[in-house]
Structure formats: C-alpha cells, structure tokens
N, C-alpha and C positions, 0 to 999 in steps of 0.2 A: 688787911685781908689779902691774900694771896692770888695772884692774878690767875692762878691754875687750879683746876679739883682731882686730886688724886682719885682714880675709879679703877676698880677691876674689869677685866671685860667683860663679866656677868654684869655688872652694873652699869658698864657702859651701854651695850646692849638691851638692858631694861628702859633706859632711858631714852632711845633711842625708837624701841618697839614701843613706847608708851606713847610718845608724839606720833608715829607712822597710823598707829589704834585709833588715836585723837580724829582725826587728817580722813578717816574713812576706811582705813584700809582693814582687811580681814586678817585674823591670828597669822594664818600664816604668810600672807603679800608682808605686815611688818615686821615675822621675825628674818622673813629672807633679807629684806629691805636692811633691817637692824644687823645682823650679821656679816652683810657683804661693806656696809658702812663701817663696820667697827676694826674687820678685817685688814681693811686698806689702812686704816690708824698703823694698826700693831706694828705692819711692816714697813711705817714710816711713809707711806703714800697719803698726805693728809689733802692733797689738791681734789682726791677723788674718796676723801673720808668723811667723818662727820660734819666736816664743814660743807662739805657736798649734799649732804641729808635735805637740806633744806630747800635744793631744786625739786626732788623727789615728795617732800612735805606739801610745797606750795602748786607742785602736779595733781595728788590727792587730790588736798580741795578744791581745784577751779577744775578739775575733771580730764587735765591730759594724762592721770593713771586712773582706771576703772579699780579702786582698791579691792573690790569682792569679784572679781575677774575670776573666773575659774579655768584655767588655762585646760584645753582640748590636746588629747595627746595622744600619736595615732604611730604607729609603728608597719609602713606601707612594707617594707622587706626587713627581714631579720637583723639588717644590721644599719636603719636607720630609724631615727626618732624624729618624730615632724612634728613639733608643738604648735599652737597657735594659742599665742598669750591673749587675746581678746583683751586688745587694750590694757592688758593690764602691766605688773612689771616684770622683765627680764630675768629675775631671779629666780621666782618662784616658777616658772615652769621648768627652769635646769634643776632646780631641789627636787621638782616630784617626778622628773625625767632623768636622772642621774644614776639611778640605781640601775634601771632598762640599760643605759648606755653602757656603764662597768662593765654589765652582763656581758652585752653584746660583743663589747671590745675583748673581753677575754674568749669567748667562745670562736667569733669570726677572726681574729687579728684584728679587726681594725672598724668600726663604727663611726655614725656620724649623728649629730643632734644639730638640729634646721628647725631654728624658731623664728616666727614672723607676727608682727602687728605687736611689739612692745615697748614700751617705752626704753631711752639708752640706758643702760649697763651700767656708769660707772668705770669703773675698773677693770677691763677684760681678763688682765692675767690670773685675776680671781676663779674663773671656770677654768684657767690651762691646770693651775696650783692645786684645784681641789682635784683635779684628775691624775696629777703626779704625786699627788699623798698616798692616790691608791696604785700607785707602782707603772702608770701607763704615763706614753708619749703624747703630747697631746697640742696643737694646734688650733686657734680660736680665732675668729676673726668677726668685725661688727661693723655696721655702716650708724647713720645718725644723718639728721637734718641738713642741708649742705652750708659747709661753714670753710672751706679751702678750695679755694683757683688753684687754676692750673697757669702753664705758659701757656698762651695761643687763645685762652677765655677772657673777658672779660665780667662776668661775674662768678659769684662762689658755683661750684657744680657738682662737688662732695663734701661727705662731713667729713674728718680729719684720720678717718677710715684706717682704724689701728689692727695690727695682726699681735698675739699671744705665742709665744711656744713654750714649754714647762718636759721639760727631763728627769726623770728619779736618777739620785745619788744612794747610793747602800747610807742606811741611818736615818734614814726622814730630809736630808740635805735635796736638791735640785738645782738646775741651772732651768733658769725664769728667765724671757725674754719681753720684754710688753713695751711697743714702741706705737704710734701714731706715724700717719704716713705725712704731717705736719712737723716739723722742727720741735713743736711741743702740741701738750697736751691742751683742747681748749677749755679744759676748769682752770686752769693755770691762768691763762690769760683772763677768763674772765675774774679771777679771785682777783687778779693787778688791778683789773679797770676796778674794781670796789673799790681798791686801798689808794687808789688814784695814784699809781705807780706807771714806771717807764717797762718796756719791754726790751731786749736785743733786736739793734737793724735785723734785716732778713728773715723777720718774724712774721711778716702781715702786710698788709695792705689796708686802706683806710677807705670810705666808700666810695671816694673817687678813683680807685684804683693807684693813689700812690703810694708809696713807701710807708711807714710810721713806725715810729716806738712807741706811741702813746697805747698807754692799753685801750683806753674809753675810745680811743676812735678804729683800733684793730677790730672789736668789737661790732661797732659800726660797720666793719669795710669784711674784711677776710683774712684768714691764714693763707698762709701757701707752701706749697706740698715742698717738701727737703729734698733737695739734690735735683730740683728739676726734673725734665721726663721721665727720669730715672721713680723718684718719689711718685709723680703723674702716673705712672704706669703700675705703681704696688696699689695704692688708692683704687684704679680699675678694679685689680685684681681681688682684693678687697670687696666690692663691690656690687662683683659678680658672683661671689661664695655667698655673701652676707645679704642681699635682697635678691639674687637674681636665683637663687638654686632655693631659697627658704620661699619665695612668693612676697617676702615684705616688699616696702614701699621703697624705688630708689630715693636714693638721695634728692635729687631735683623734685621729689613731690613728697617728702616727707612734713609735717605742720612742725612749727615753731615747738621745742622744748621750755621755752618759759613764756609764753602767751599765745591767748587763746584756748579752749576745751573741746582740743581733737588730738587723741594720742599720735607719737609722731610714726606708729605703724613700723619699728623699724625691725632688721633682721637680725641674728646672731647664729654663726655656723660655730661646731665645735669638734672637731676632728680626735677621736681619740686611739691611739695604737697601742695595741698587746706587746710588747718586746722581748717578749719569751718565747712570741712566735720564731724570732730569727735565733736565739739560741740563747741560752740562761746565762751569760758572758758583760752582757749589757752594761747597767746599770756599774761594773767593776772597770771595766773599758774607759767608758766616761770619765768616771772620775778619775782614773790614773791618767787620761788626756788632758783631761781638767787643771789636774798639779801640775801636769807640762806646760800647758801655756800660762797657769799664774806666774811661775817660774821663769815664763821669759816674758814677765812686767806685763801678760794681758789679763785686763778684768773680764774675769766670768760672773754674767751678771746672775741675780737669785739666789746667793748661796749669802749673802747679809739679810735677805730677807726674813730666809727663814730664823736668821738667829734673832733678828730681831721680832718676831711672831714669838717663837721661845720663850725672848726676854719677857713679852709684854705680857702673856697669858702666867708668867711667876707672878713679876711684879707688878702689874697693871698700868696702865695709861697717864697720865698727864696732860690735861684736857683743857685749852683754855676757857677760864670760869664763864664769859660773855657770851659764847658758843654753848656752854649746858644750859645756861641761864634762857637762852634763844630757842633752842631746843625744846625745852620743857615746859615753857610758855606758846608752844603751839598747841591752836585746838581748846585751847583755856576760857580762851574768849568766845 
C-alpha cells in the first residue's frame, strides 16, 4: 500500500471540511478552515497545512475555537473593516470581510481589516496572496500567544509575530513575502519536537533560558527573535498593528493555543493598496525589476508559489496516507 493518497484539492478540502463539521464547527468556520488548510499544501507550505488542521480540530473540541462564532463586522470609516471573531477562527471573518475590503481599497487607495479575539491564523501570506490575486498591494501582520524572547528578557514576551507582503505580477504571478520575526516558523519547531528531531543552534532557548537544538525542550523554553534588536523591534512592530490598533489581546495575556478552553483572543491587521492609484505602470515595473535582480543571482520569493498552487489545483495533492487517515478519523468517536 502506498504511503501517500493521491486527492484533488476538491477532495482534499472535502476531507478536511468534513473533520472541521465533525469537531463542531459551522459550514462555513470549516470551509474557511479547509481552504486556508489545503491552500498552504498546494504551495508547498505543509508546516502550516493539513498537518496543521489538527491544532485547529483539537481547538474545536476542547473549546479554544467557538465553531458556530459568528464573527461581528462593523465598518467604523469607509475605509476600515473592524471584525471581531468572537472567539472563533481567523479565517472566516476575512472571507465575509474581504469583499468590503477590495471595495474599499479600490475606491479610497488604500483600506484596512482589524480583526481581534480569534484564534491564530496559520499561514498569514494566505490573506496578503488572496488580495494580490485581486490586483492589490497588500501588507498583513498577526500577533499569537508569546512564544519568542527577546535580548534583555528573560521569559518568552511575544509570539513569533510574522509580517506578509503579496505584489501582483501581470499574469496571476506575485512576489509573496511571509517571514516570522523568529528564525522560523513555530509549527516548524513544534512538527520537530513530534518527530523527536534536532533543531539549528540559534533557534531557541530551553526553559532555563539556555541554548538548545532539541526541539522537545525549545518547545519547553522559547524562540528567539532573528538578528537581535533588530528582529526585537519588527516583533514590537508587529505587535502594535496586530493587538494594539485591532483591540486583540497582546501577546503577554493571550491563553495557550493547545491547552485549556479560552480562545487565545488574538489580532490580524491587513493592510490593502489600490496601485492604480499611483499610476497604471505598476504591476509592468515590478516585474521588469523582478527579472533584474533574478538576473543578478536574487531570489524573488512567491513567484514558485504561485506555480506550484497552479501545479496542484491541475494535478492535485500527494497527501501522506497517516495524516488523511488522522484527519478523517476526527469527530468519529
């Protein structure tokens, strides 16, 4: 038998939305849920793909996602969207606030969506991506539970507080940017500590505050923010977009993402720019900038993404079988 299950994304997605249903959550909290899951696959981000489903699954039931949440959405000035997820998850209030936003960004230049009290995200470049599909510039940023020190702390004081930027290229192409203000991402690390795997020095801290490669004890202890005050100071910045302008919960008082049954309240800012406001030029610029510096040996990151999103939505997914089998069995019992 084959270690892998050949699925399309429609059937990935199925499977996906059918555990999330299982789990408590409503039509549409698991097709957002199943969508931004299946998403992150395509483009080869599996750290925060379906293998991720299952933080999100075991939220559902023990209650840190309120599945039937009906997220609240309130448009205080014309060119800003103010959600409040009501516990529930991060997705769905950008799917039924997305459409407002577009609006707004093409009529004003430039709009914002400030959501607060939802549980984490995922994948952020996933909201920059869906807003340069539709031709706009677009800037995201998300706070989460604190899980990265700083210099000058001794305990964790942010979560790994990642910023998104997303560009249209003429053709469906972009330049995608999705970095953590950590060295990595912490699905990463915690996928390691599973497999009982080693991490890179200069990864973490352990909860004595010392060094480690061990994932299981990084875990334990903390990340730490990249390049020093430098990194310290994007995290702030982060921070202050992502709980302090949306009303969410900072970092230091946000609840645990995988124990206990209190959503972790968190924020997601998403900054979206019309670029025809500066002159119809754009999008042709870019990309002839773009070829210049691939041209001299730099990678422009996002523009593999989208081929591979392409590839996956032809030919479909490659799923390891123990991961559907997991999946599908949520919610059974």
């Amino acid at each position: 038998m084959s270690e892998t299950v050949h699925l399309s994304i429609d059937e990935c997605e199925a499977i996906c939305r059918g555990a999330a249903l299982r789990c408590g959550a409503s039509e549409e909290a698991a097709g957002a849920l199943a969508r931004a899951s299946v998403a992150a696959d395509a483009e080869g981000n599996a750290a925060v793909g379906v293998a991720h489903l299952s933080l999100y699954l075991d939220a559902l039931r023990e209650g840190r996602i309120d599945g039937k949440a009906v997220p609240e959405i309130r448009q205080p000035l014309p060119a800003i969207v103010h959600v409040d997820a009501r516990s529930g998850t991060a997705h769905l209030g950008f799917d039924l606030a997305s459409a407002t936003l577009v609006e707004a960004a093409r009529s004003f230049g430039i709009a914002v969506f400030a959501q607060k009290n939802a549980f984490t995200c995922g994948s952020l470049g996933y909201f920059a991506q869906r807003l340069a599909d539709e031709g706009l510039v677009a800037l995201a940023a998300t706070n989460g539970p604190r899980l990265m020190t700083v210099t000058g702390a001794k305990e964790a004081v942010y979560c790994t507080n990642p910023l998104a930027f997303a560009a249209p290229l003429p053709g469906g192409d972009m330049v995608l940017i999705d970095q953590a203000s950590s060295p990595t991402a912490y699905a990463k690390v915690r996928r390691a500590a599973g497999r009982g795997e080693e991490i890179p020095e200069g990864w973490a801290v352990d909860a004595e505050g010392s060094p480690t490669t061990s994932a299981a004890e990084a875990v334990k202890g903390a990340l730490i923010a990249f390049g020093g005050a430098r990194g310290a100071n994007i995290a702030l910045m982060v921070e202050i977009l992502a709980a302090g302008l949306t009303g969410a919960n900072w970092s230091l008082d946000a609840p645990s993402i995988s124990e206990g049954d209190r959503s972790p309240g968190t924020g997601l800012f998403v900054m979206a720019i019309e670029p025809s406001a500066f002159g119809p030029e754009f999008s042709e610029r870019l990309k002839t900038h773009a070829g210049r510096l691939a041209n001299k040996g730099v990678h422009v990151p996002g523009r593999t993404k989208v081929a591979a999103r392409l590839k996956a939505r032809q030919e479909g997914l490659s799923v390891p079988r123990h991961l559907v089998e997991k999946i599908e069995a949520y919610g059974r019992s």
